[in-house]
PDB file of N, CA, C and O in Angstrom:
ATOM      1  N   UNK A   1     -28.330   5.443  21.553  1.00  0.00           N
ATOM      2  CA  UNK A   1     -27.068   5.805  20.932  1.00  0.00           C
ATOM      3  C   UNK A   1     -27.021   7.323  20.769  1.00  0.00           C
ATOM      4  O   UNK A   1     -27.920   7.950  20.209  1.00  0.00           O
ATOM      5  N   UNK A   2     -25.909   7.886  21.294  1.00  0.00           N
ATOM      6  CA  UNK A   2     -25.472   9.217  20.583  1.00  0.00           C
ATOM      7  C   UNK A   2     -25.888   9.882  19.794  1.00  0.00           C
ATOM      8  O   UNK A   2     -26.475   8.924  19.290  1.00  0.00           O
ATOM      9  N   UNK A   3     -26.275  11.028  18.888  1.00  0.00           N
ATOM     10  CA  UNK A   3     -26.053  11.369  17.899  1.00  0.00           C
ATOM     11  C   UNK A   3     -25.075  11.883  17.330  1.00  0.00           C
ATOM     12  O   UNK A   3     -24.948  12.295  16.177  1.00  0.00           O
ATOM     13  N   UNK A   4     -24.462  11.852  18.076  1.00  0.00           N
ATOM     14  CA  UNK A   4     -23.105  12.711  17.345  1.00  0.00           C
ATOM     15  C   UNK A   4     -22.173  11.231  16.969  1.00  0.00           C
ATOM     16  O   UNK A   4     -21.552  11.167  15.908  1.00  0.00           O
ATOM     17  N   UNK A   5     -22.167  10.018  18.024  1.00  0.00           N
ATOM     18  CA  UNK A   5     -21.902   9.262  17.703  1.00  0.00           C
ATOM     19  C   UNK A   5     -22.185   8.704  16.189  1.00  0.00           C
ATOM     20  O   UNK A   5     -21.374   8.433  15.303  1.00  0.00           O
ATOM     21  N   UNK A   6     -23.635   8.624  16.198  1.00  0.00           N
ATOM     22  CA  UNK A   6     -24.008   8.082  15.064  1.00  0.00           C
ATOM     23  C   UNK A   6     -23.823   8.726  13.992  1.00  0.00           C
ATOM     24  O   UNK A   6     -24.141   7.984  13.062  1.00  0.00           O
ATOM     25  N   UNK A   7     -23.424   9.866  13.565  1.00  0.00           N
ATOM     26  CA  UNK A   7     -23.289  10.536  12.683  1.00  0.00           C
ATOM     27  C   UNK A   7     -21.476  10.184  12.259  1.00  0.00           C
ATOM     28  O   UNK A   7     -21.196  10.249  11.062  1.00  0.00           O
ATOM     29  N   UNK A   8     -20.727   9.950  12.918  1.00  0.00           N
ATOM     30  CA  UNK A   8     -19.344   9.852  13.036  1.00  0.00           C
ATOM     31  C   UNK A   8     -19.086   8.304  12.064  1.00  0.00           C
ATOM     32  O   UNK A   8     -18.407   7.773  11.185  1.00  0.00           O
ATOM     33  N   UNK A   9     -20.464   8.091  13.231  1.00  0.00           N
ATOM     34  CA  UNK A   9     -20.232   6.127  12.681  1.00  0.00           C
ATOM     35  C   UNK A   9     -20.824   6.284  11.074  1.00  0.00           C
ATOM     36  O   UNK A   9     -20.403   5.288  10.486  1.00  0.00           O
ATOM     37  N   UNK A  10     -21.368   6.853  10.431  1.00  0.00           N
ATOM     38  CA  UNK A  10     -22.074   7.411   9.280  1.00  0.00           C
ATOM     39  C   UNK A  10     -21.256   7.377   8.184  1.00  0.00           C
ATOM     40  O   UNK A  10     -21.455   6.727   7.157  1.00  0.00           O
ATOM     41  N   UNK A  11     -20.004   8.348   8.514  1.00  0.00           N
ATOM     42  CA  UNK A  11     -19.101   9.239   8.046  1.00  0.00           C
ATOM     43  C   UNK A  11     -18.304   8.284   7.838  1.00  0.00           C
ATOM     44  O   UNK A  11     -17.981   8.047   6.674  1.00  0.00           O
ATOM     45  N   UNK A  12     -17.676   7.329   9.136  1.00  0.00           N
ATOM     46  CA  UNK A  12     -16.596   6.246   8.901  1.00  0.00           C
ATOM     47  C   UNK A  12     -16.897   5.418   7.408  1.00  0.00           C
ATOM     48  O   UNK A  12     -16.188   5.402   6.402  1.00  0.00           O
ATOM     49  N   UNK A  13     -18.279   4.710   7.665  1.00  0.00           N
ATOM     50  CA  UNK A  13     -18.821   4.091   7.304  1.00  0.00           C
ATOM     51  C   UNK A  13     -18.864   4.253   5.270  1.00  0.00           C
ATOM     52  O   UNK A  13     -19.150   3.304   4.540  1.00  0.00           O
ATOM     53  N   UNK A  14     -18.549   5.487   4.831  1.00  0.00           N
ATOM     54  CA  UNK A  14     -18.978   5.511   3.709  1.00  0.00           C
ATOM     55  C   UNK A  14     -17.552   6.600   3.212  1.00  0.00           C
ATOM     56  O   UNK A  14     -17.588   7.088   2.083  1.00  0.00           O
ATOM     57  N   UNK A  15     -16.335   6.910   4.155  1.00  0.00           N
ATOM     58  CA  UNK A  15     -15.459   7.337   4.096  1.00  0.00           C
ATOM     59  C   UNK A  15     -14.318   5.974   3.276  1.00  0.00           C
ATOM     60  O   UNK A  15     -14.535   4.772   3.422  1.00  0.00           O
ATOM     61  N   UNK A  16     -13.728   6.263   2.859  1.00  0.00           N
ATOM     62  CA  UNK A  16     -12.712   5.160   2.424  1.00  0.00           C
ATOM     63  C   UNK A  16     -11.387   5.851   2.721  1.00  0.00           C
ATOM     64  O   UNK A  16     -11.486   6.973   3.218  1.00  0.00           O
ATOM     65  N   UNK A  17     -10.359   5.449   2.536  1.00  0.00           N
ATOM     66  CA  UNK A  17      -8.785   5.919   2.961  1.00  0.00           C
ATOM     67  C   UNK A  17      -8.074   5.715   1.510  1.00  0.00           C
ATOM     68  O   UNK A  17      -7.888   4.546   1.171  1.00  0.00           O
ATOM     69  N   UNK A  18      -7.698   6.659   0.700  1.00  0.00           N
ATOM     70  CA  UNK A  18      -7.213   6.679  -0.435  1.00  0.00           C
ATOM     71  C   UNK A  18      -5.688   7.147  -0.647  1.00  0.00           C
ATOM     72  O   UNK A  18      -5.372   8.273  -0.262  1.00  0.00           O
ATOM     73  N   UNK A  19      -4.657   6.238  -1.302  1.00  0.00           N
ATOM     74  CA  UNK A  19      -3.422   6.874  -1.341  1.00  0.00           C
ATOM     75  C   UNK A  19      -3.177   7.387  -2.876  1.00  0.00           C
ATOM     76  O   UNK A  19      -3.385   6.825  -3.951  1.00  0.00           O
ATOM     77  N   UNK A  20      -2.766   8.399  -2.622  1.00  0.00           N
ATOM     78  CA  UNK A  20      -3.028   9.204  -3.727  1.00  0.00           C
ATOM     79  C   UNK A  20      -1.083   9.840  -3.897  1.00  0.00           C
ATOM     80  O   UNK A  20      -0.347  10.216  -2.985  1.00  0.00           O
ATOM     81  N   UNK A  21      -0.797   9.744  -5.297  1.00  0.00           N
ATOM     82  CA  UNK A  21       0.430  10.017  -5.423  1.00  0.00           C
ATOM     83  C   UNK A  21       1.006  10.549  -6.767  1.00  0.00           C
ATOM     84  O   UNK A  21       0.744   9.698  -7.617  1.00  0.00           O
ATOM     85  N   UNK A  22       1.476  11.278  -7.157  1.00  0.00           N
ATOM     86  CA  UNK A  22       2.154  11.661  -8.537  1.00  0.00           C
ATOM     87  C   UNK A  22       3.701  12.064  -9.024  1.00  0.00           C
ATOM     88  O   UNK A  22       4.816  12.146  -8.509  1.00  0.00           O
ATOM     89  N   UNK A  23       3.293  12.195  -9.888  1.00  0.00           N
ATOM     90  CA  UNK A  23       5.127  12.110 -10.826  1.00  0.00           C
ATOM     91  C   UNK A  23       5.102  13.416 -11.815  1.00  0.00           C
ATOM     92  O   UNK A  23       5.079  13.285 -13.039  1.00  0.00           O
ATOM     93  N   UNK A  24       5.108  14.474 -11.271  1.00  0.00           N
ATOM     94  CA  UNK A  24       4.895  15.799 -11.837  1.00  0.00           C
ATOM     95  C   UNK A  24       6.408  16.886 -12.531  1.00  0.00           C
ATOM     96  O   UNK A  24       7.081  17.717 -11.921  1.00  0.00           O
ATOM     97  N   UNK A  25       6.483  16.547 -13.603  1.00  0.00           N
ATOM     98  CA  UNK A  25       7.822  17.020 -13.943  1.00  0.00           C
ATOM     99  C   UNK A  25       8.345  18.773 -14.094  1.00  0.00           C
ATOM    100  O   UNK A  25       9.540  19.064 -14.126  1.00  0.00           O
ATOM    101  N   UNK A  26       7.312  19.754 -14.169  1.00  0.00           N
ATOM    102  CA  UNK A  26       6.831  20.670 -13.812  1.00  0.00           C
ATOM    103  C   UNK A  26       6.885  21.646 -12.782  1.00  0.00           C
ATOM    104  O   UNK A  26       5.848  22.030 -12.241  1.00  0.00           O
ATOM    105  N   UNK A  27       8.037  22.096 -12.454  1.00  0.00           N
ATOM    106  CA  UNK A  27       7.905  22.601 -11.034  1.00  0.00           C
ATOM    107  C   UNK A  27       6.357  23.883 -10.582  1.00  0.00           C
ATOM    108  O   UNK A  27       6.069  24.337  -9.474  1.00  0.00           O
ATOM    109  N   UNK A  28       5.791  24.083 -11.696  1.00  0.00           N
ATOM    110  CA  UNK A  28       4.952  25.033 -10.929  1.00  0.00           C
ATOM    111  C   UNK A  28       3.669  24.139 -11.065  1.00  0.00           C
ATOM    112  O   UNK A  28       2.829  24.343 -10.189  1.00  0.00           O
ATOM    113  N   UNK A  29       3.389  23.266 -11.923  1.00  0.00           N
ATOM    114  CA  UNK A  29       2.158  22.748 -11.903  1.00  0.00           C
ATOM    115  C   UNK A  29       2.049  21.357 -10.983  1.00  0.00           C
ATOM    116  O   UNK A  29       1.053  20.640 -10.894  1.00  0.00           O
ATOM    117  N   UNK A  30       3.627  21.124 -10.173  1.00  0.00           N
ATOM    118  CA  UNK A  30       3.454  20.368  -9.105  1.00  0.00           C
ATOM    119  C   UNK A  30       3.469  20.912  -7.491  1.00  0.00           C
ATOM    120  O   UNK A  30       3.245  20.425  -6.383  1.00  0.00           O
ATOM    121  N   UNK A  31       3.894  22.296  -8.085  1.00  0.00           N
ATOM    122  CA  UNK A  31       3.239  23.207  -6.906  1.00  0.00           C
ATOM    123  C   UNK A  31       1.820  23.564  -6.439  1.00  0.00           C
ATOM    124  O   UNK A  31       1.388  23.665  -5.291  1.00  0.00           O
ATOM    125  N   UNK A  32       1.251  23.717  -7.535  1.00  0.00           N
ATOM    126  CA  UNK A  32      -0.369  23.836  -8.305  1.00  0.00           C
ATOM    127  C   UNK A  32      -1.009  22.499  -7.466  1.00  0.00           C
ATOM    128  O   UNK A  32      -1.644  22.547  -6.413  1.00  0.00           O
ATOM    129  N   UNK A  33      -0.642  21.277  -8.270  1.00  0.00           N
ATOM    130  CA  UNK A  33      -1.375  20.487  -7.808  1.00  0.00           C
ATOM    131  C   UNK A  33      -0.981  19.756  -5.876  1.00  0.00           C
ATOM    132  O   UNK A  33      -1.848  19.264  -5.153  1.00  0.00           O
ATOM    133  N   UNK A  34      -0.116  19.849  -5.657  1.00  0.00           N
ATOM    134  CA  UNK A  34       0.606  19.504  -3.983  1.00  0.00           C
ATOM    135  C   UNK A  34      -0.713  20.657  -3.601  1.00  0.00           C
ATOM    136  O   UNK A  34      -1.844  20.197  -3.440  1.00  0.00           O
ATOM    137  N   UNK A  35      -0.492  22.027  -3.487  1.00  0.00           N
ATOM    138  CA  UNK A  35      -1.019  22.759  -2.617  1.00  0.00           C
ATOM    139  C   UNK A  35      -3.055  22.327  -2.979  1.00  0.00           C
ATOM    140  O   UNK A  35      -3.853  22.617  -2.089  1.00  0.00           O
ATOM    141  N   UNK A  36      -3.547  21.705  -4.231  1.00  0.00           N
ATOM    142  CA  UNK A  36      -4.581  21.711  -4.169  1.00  0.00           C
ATOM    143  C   UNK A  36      -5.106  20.422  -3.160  1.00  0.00           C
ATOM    144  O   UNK A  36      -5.997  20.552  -2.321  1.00  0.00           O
ATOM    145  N   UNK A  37      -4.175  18.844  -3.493  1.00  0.00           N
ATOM    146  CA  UNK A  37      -4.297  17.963  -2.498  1.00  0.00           C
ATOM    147  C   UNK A  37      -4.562  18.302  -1.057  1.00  0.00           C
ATOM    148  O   UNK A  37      -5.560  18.130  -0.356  1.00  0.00           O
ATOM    149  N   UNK A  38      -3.385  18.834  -0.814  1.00  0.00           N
ATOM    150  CA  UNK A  38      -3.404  19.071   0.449  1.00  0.00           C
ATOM    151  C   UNK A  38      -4.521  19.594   1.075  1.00  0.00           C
ATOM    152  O   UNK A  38      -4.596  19.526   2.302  1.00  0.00           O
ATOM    153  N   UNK A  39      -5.342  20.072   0.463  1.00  0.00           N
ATOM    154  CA  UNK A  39      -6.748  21.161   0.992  1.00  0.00           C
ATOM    155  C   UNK A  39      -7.877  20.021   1.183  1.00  0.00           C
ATOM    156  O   UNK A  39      -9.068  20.237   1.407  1.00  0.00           O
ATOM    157  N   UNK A  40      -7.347  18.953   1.069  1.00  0.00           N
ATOM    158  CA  UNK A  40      -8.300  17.676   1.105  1.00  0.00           C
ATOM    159  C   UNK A  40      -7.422  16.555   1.808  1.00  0.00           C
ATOM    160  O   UNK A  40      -8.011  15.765   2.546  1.00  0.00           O
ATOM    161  N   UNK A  41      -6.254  16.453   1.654  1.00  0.00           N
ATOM    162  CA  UNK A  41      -5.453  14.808   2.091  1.00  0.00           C
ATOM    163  C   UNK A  41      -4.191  15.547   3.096  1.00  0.00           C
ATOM    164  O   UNK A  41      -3.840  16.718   3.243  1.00  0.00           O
ATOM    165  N   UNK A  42      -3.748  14.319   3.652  1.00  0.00           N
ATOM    166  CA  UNK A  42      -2.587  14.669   4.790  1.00  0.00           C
ATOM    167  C   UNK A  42      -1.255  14.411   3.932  1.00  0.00           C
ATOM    168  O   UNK A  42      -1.405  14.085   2.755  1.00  0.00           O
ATOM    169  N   UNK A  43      -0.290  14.507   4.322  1.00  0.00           N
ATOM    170  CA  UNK A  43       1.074  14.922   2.808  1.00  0.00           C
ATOM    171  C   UNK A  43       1.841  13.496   4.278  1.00  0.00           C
ATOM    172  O   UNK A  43       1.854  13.713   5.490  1.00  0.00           O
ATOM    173  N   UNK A  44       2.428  12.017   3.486  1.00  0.00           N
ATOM    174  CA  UNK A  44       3.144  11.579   4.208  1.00  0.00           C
ATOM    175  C   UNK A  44       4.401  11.239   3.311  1.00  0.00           C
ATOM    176  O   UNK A  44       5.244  10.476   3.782  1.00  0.00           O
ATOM    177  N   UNK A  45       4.536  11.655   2.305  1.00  0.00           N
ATOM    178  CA  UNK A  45       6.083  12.214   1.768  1.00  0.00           C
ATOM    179  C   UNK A  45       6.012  12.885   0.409  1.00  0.00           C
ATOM    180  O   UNK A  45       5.090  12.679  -0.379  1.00  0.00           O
ATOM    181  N   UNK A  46       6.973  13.651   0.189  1.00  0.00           N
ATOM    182  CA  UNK A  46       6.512  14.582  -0.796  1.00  0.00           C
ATOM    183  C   UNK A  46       5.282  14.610  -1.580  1.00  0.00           C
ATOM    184  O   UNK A  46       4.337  15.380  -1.747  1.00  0.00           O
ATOM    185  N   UNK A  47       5.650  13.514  -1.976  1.00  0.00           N
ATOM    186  CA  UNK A  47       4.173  13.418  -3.633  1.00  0.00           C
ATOM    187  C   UNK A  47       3.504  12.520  -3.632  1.00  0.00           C
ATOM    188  O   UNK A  47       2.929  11.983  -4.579  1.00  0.00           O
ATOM    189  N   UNK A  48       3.519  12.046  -1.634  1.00  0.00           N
ATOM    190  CA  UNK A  48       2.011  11.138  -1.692  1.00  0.00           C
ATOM    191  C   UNK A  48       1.499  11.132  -0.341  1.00  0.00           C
ATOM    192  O   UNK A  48       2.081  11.246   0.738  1.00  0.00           O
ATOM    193  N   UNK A  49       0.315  10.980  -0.630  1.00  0.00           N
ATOM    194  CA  UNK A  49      -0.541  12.030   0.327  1.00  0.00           C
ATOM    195  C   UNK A  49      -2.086  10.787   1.141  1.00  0.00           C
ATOM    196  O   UNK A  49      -2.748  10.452   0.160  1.00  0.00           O
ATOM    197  N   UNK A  50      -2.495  10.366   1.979  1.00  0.00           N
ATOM    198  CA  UNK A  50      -3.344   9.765   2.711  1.00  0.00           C
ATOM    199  C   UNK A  50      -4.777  10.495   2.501  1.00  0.00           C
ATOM    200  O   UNK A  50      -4.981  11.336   3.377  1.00  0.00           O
ATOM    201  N   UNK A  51      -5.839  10.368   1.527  1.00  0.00           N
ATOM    202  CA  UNK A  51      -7.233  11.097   1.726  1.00  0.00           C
ATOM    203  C   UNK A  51      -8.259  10.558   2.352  1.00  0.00           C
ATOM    204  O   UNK A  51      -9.021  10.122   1.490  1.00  0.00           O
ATOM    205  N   UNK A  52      -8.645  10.376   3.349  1.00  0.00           N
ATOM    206  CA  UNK A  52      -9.801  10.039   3.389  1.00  0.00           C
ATOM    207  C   UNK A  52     -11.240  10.800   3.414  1.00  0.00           C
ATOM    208  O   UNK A  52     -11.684  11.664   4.170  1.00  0.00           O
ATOM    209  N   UNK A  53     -11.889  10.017   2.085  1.00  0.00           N
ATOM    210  CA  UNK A  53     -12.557  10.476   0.793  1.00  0.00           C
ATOM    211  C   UNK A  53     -13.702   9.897   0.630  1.00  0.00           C
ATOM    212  O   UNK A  53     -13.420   8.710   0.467  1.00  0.00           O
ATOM    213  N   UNK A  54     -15.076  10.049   0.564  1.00  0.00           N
ATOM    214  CA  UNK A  54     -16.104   9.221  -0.007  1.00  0.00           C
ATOM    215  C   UNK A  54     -15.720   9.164  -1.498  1.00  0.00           C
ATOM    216  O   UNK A  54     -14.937  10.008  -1.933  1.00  0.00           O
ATOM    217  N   UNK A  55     -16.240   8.197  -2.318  1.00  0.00           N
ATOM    218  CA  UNK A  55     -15.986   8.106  -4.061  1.00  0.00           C
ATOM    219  C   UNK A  55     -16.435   9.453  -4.334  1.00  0.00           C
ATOM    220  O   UNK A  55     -15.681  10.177  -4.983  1.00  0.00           O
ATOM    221  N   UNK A  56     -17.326   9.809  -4.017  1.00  0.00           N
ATOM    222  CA  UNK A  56     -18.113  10.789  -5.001  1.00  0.00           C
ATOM    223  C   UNK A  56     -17.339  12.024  -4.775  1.00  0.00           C
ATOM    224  O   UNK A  56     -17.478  12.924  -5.604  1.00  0.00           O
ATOM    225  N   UNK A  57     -16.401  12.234  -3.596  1.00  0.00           N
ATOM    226  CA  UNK A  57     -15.600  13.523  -3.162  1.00  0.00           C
ATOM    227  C   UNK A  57     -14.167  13.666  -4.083  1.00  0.00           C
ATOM    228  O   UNK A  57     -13.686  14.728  -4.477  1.00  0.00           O
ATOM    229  N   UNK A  58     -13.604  12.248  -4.320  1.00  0.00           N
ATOM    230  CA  UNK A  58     -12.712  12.109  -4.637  1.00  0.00           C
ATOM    231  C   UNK A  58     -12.896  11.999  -6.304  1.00  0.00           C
ATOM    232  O   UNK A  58     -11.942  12.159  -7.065  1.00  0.00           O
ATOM    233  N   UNK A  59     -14.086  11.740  -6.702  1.00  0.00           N
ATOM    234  CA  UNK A  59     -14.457  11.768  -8.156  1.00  0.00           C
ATOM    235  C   UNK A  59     -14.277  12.971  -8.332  1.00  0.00           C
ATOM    236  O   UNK A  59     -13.694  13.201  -9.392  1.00  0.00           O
ATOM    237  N   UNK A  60     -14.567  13.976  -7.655  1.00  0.00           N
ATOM    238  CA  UNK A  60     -14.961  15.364  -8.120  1.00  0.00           C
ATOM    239  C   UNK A  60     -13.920  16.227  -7.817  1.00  0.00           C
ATOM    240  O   UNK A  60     -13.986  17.377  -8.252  1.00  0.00           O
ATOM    241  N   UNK A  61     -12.767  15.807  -7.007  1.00  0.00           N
ATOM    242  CA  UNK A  61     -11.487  16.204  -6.620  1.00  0.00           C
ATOM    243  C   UNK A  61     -10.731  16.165  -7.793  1.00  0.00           C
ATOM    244  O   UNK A  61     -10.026  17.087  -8.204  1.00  0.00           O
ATOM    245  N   UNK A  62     -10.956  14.664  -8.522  1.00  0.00           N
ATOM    246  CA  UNK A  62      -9.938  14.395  -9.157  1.00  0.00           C
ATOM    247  C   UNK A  62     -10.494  14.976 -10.882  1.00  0.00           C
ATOM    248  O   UNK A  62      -9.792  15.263 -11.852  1.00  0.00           O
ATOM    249  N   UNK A  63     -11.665  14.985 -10.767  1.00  0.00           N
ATOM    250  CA  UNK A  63     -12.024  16.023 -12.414  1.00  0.00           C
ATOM    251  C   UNK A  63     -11.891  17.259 -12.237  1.00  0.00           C
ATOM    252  O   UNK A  63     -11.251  17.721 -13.181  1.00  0.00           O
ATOM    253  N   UNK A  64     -12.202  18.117 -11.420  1.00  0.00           N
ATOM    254  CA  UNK A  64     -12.725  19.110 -11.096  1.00  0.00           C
ATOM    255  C   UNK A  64     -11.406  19.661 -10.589  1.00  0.00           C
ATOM    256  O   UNK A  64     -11.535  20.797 -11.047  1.00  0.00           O
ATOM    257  N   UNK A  65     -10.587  19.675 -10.161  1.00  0.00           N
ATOM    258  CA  UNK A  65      -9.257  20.411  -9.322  1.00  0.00           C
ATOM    259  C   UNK A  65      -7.996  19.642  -9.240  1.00  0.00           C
ATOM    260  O   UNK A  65      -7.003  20.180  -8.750  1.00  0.00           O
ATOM    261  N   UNK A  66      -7.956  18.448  -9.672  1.00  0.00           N
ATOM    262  CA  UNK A  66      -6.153  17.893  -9.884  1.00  0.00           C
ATOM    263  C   UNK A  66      -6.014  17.695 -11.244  1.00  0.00           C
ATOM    264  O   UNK A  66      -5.215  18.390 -11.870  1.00  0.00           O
ATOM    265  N   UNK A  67      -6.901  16.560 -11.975  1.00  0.00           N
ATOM    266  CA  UNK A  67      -6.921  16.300 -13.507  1.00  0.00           C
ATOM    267  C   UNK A  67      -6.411  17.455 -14.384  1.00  0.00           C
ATOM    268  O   UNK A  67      -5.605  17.221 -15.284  1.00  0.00           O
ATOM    269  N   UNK A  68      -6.768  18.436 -14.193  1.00  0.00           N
ATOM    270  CA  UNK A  68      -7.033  19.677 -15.375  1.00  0.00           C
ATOM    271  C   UNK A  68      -5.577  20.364 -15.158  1.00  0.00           C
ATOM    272  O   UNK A  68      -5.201  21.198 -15.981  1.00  0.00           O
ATOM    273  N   UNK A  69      -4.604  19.951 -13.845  1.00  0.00           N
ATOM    274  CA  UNK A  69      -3.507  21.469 -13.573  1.00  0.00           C
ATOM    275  C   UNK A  69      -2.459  20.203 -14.535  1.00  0.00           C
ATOM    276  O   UNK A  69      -1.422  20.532 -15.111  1.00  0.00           O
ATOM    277  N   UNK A  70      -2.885  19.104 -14.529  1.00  0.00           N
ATOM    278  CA  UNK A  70      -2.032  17.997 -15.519  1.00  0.00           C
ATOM    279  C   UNK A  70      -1.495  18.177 -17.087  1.00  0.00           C
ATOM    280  O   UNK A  70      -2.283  18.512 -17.971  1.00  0.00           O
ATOM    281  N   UNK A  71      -0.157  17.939 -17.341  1.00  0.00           N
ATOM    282  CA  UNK A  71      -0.479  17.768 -18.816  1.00  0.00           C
ATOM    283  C   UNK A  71      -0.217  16.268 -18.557  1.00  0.00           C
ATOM    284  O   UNK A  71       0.491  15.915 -17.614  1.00  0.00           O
ATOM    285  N   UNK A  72      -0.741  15.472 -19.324  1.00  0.00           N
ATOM    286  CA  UNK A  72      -1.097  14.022 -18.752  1.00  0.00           C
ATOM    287  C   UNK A  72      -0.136  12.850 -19.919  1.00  0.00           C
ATOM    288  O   UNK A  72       0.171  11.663 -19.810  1.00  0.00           O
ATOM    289  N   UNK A  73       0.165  14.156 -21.280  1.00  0.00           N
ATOM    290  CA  UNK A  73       1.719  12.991 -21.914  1.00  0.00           C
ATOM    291  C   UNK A  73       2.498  13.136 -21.297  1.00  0.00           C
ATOM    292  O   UNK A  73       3.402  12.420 -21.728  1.00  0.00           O
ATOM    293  N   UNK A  74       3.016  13.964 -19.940  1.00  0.00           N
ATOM    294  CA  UNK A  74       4.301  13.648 -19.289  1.00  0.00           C
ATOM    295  C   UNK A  74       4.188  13.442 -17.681  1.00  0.00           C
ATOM    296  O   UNK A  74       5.068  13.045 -16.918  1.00  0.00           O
ATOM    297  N   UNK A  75       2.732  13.860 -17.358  1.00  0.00           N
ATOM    298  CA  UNK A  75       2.681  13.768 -15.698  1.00  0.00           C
ATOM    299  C   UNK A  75       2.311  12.330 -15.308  1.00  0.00           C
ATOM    300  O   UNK A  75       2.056  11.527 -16.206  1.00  0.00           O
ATOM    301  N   UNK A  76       2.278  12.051 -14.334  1.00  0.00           N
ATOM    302  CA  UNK A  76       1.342  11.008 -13.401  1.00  0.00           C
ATOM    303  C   UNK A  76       0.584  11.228 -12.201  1.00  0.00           C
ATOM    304  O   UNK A  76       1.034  11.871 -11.253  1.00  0.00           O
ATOM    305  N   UNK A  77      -0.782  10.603 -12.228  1.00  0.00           N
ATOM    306  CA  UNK A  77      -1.203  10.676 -11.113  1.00  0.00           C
ATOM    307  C   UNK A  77      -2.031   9.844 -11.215  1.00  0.00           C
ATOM    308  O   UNK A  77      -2.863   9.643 -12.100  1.00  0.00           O
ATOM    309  N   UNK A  78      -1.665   8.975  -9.651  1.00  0.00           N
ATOM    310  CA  UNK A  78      -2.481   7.768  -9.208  1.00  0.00           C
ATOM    311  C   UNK A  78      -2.929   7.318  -7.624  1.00  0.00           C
ATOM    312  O   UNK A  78      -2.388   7.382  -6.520  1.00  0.00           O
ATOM    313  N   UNK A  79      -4.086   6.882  -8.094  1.00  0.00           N
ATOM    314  CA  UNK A  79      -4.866   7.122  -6.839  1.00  0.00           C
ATOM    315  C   UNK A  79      -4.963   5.322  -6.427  1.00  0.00           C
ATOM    316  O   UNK A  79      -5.013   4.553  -7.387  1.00  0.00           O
ATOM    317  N   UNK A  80      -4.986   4.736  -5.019  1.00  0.00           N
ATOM    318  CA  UNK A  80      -5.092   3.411  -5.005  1.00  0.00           C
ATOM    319  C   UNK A  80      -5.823   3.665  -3.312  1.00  0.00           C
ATOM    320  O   UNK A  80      -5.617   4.355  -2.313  1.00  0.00           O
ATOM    321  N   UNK A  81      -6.799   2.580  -3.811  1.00  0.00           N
ATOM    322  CA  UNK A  81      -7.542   2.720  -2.424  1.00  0.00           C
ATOM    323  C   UNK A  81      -6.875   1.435  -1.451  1.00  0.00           C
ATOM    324  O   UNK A  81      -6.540   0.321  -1.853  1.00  0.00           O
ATOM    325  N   UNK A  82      -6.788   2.070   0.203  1.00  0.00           N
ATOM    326  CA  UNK A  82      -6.025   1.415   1.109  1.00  0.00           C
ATOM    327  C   UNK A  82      -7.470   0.336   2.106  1.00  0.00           C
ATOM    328  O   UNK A  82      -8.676   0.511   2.285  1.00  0.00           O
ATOM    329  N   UNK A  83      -6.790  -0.397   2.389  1.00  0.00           N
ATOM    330  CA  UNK A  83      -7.982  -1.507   2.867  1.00  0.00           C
ATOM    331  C   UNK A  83      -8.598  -0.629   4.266  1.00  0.00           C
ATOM    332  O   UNK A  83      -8.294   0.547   4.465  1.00  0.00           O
ATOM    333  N   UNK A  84      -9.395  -1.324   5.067  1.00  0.00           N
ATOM    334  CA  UNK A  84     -10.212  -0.852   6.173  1.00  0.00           C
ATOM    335  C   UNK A  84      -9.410  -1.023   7.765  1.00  0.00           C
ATOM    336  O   UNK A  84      -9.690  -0.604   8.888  1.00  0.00           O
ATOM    337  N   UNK A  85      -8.275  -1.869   7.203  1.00  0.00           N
ATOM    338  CA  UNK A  85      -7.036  -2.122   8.098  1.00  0.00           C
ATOM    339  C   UNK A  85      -6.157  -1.212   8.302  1.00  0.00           C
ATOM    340  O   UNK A  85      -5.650  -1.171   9.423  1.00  0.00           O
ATOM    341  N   UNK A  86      -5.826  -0.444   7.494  1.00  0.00           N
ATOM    342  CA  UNK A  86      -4.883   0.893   7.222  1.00  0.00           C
ATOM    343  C   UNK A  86      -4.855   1.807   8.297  1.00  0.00           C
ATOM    344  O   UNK A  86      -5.843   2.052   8.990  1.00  0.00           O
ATOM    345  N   UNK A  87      -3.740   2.317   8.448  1.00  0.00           N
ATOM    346  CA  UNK A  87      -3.755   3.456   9.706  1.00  0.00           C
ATOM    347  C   UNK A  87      -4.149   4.857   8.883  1.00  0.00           C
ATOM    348  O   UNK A  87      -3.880   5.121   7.711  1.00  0.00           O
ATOM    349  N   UNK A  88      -4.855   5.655   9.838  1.00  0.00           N
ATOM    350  CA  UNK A  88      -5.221   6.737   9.983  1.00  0.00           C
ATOM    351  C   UNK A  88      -4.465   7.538  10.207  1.00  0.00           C
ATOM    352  O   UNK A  88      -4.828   8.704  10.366  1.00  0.00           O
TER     353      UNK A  88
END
């Protein structure tokens, strides 16, 4: 087998496909947070976005660089993981 293959198959393997979406009332701190997603997920309509993410990337995405640009009594943000069937 490959290695480059196998490394890909690695990656698939422990990658998950996450839809990730919010309700940001805020025009600059939904500017804030859109432009930080994006540096990680693909944008398939305004304010929801396709990541594919290991847990531990997306744990640390979501404490570390989206959670915090939130004020969280009026924003939303929710993350729902997409099955292994899902398009890419």
């Amino acid at each position: 087998m490959d290695v480059a293959y196998f490394v890909v198959i690695l990656w698939i393997e422990k990658t998950m496909l996450w839809l990730v979406c919010y309700d940001v009332s805020d025009d600059r701190r939904r500017l804030k947070l859109a432009k930080r997603i994006e540096q990680r997920c693909q944008r398939v309509q305004r304010s929801v976005f396709e990541c594919p993410l290991d847990e531990k990337t997306l744990s640390k995405q979501l404490e570390k660089y989206w959670l915090p640009l939130l004020n969280l009594e009026v924003d939303n943000l929710r993350v729902y993981p997409l099955d292994a069937t899902a398009k890419l």
